[in-house]
Every structure is written in structure tokens, then in C-alpha cells.
N, C-alpha and C positions, 0 to 999 in steps of 0.2 A: 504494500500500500504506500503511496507516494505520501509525503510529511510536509510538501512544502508550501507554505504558507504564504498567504497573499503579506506581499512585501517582508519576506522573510530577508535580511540580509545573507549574501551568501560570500564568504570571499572567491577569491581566485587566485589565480598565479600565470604571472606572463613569464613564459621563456623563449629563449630563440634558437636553434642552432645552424649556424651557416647562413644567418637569416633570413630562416623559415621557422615561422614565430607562432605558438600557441597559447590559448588560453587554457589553465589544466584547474581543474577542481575537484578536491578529497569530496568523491563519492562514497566512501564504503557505509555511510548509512542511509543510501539510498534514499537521498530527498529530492535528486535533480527529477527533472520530468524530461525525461530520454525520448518522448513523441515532440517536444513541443518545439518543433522545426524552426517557426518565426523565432521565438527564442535564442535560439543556437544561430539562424542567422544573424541579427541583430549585433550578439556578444560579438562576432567577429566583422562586424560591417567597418570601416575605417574611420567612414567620416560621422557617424552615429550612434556606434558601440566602442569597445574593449579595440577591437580590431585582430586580425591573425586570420591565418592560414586555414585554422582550424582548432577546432574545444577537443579537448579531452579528459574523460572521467577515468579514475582511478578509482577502481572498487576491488572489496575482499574480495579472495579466492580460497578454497578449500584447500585444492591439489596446489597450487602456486604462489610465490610471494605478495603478488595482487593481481588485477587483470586489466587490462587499458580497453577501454570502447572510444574509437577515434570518429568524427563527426566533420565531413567537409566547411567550409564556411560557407555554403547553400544550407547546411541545417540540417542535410539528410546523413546519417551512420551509414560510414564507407570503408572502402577495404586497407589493409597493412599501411602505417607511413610510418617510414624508419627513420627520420631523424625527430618527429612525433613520438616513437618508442623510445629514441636515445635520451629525449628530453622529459619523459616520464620517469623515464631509471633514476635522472638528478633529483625530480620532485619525491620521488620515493624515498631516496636518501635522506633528504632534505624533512622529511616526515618521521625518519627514525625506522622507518620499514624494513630497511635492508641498509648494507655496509658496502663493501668494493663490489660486492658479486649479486647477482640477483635472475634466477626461473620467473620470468611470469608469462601471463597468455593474453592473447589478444584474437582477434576475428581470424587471423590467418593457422591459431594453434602456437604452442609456447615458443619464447626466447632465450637466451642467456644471453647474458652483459654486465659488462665489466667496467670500473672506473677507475681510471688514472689521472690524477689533476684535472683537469678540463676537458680532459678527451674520455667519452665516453665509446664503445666498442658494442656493436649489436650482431647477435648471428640471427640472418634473416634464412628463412626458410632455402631448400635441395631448392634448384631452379632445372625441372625436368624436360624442358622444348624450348628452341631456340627456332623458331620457324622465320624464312624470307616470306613475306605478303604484304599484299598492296603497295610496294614499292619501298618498302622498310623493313628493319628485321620485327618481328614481334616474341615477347616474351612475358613470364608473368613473376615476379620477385615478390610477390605478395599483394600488390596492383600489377594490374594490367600498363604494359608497355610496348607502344612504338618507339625504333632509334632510327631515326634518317641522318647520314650523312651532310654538312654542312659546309661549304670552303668560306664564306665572307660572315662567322657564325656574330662578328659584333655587328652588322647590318641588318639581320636578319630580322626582320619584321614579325616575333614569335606570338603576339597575338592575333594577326591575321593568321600564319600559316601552320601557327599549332591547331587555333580554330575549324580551321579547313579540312584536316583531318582526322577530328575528332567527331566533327560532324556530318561525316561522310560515311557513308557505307562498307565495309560492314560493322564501323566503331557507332554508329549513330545512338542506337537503342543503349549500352550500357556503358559507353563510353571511354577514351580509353585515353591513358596521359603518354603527350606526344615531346620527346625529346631528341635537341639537336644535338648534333659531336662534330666537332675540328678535331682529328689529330694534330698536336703537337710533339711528341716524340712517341718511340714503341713503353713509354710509361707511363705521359700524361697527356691528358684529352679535355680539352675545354665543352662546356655543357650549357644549354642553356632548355630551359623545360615548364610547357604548357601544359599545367594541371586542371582537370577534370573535376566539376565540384567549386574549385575558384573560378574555374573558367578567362584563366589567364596566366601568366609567368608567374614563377612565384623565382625568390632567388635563388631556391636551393630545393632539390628534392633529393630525398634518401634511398627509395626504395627506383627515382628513374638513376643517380650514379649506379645502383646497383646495377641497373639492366645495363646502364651503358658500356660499362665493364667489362659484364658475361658478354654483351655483344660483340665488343672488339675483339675479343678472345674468339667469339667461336668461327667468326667473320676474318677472322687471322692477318687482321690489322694488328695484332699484337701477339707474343708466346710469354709474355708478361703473367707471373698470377696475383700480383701486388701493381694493382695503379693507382694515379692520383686522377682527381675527379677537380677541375677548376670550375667551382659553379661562379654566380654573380654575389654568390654570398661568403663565398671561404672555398676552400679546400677540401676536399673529404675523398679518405682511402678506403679500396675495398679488395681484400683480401680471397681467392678460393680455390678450390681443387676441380681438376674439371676430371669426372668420372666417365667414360663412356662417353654418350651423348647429351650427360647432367652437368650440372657443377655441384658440389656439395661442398662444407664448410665455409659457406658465405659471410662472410662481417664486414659491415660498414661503421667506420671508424674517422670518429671528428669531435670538434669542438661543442661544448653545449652550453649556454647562458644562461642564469636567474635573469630576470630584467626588471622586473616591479610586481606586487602585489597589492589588491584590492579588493572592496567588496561592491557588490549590483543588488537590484532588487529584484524580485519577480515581477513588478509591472515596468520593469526599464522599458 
């Protein structure tokens, strides 16, 4: 039964990392109202809310050290975002939940991660098909990914032409996040990534480095198993083992921020 009360104040917690920035709020006693979509957008609107990428709740878990439900900034609960997971692990700390190491689960099934000064480490989920279509590689790191190729990637117009292919067929109905790659040497690769849900750049995505990664890898742009990922917002490594026709032992590895905390109402 939901607890939360008209004008209940609720705090929050803004973090960022590589910034790609969320709003996170201690759910485990289940007050949020997880339907209430206007809500969840609002909190992340920029020019009328908290602002961010995306909300995320932090709730008990039986089997796990806690659980993450990740929530685009449209409002609606969507799939894996790994620097959203890396940035949960600090809020967790930060709560007294867990110490350097920490198991928890989220919509795509569990994580481990690890904390070192500022740099947080996430193992994202086997990544099992790497398929070419529609004129890009496609993959899925826990979202769904497009990686296209990119030579002029600072010109590049990625809200028209992430747009364009996220809402084209056959990504139209569930939509999919669409990222660009320059190579710059066989270990690092500049990025830039139209998110699904935002419905726009964001400066940093966790789970499209990942894809971008296994893609140059399988795409043999690189024999590299260690790259650096140059988003708009930082830096971010990702580590893995390519098995077969898989990758397995995946970690995406970067920096994570507190930035402020606050409290909202329920009629904000």
C-alpha cells in the first residue's frame, strides 16, 4: 500500500556521473508512487523540476544488497542504465548499505561493483549477439543499442540523426538508443549518444560505451579488451572477455559524483 501523502516532503539526491545526472530517492519503504509518470517527469524536466536524465528508486531486497528501478525522464520505468547503476552503488554507500563491494539487482537481473575513490566499476550483464542491421551494428548491454560509424563525430547533428533512427522502423514501436563512434586509436573511441526516453543527447551513457566497445571489438576495429570510451561528459573504461560469439565479464568503469541534495513535494 502506497504511504505517500499529499504534500508529504520527500528528499532526494542528485548525482552525476560523466554527466549523466540523476535524481535517486531511499525507496525501501515504499512511499514513492512508481505509476505516477507526470510525477517522475516533472522531477527531471530542467526548466521546471529537479532536472536529470532520469529518477531512480532504491529499494530493499531479500536475495540482494538492495534493488534499483530506473525510470527514463518521460516518466515511464525502462531498461538497464549503467552509469545510473554506478551512481546508485555511491548512494548506497552513502546510506551505510554497503562498503567497497556490493550484489544488487535491477530490471536486467543482478550486478556486482566495486568502489575505488571516485571511480566506481559495474559488471553489466554476458552480451550474447552482436548482429549488423539496418545499416548499424545492433546489440543489447542491458538496453537496447544501435552503433553507427561516425568521421566528422563533433558536427554531427545527434538530435536530428539519432532521432531519425530511433524512429524509424524496425526501432519505432520500443525504441532503441542510437550511438555514434570516431575511432581515434585501436584503444580509444570518441562517442556521442541519442537516448531513448530523453529523446535526445545526453552526455554520457553507460550501458551505449558498453555497446560501443563490444562493437568495435566484434567489428574488429579493435583486438583491444580494455578501451577508453570519450563521451561529452568524461571518460569511461570498459573492460571484457569475448567468448565464442559472446562477450562475458563486462565492467564499465568511471567516475561518479554527489552533486546536491533536496527535498519536493507530492503536489510539485
Amino acid at each position: 500500500m502506497l504511504i505517500f501523502a499529499t504534500c508529504m516532503p520527500v528528499n532526494f539526491f542528485k548525482y552525476q556521473a560523466t554527466g549523466n545526472d540523476f535524481v535517486i530517492i531511499d525507496n525501501r519503504k515504499n512511499f514513492f508512487n512508481k505509476n505516477d509518470t507526470k510525477l517522475i517527469a516533472r522531477l527531471c524536466d530542467r526548466r521546471f523540476g529537479i532536472g536529470a536524465d532520469g529518477l531512480i528508486l532504491l529499494e530493499s531486497s531479500s536475495d540482494f544488497d538492495f534493488k534499483m528501478i530506473y525510470f527514463n525522464a518521460d516518466g515511464r520505468e525502462s531498461s538497464m542504465c549503467g552509469n545510473g547503476g554506478r551512481c546508485i552503488v555511491a548512494f548506497a554507500r552513502r546510506l551505510g548499505i554497503i562498503k567497497d563491494t556490493t550484489i544488487f539487482t535491477a530490471i536486467d537481473g543482478p550486478h556486482e561493483a566495486k568502489i575505488e575513490a571516485s571511480q566506481i566499476s559495474l559488471k553489466m550483464q554476458d552480451v550474447k549477439s552482436v548482429e549488423n542491421k539496418a545499416g548499424g551494428i545492433i546489440l543489447d548491454t542491458g538496453s537496447p543499442h544501435y552503433v553507427s560509424m561516425c568521421k566528422d563525430l563533433d558536427n554531427l547533428n545527434v538530435q536530428i540523426e539519432g532521432s531519425k533512427i530511433r524512429n524509424t522502423s524496425p526501432f519505432l514501436e520500443d525504441g532503441i538508443n542510437v550511438n555514434f563512434v570516431d575511432p581515434i586509436d585501436s584503444e580509444n573511441f570518441a562517442i556521442r549518444t541519442y537516448e531513448r526516453g530523453v529523446e535526445g543527447e545526453t552526455l554520457s551513457c553507460g550501458t551505449g560505451a558498453t555497446a560501443v566497445a563490444i562493437a568495435m571489438h566484434a567489428s574488429q576495429k579493435t583486438n583491444r579488451n580494455c578501451i577508453t570510451l570519450q563521451t561529452q561528459g568524461g571518460d569511461l573504461e570498459v573492460q571484457f572477455r569475448s567468448k565464442d560469439a559472446s562477450y562475458v565479464d563486462v565492467w564499465l568503469r568511471g567516475s561518479v559524483r554527489y552533486v546536491y541534495e533536496g527535498t519536493f513535494e507530492n503536489n510539485f
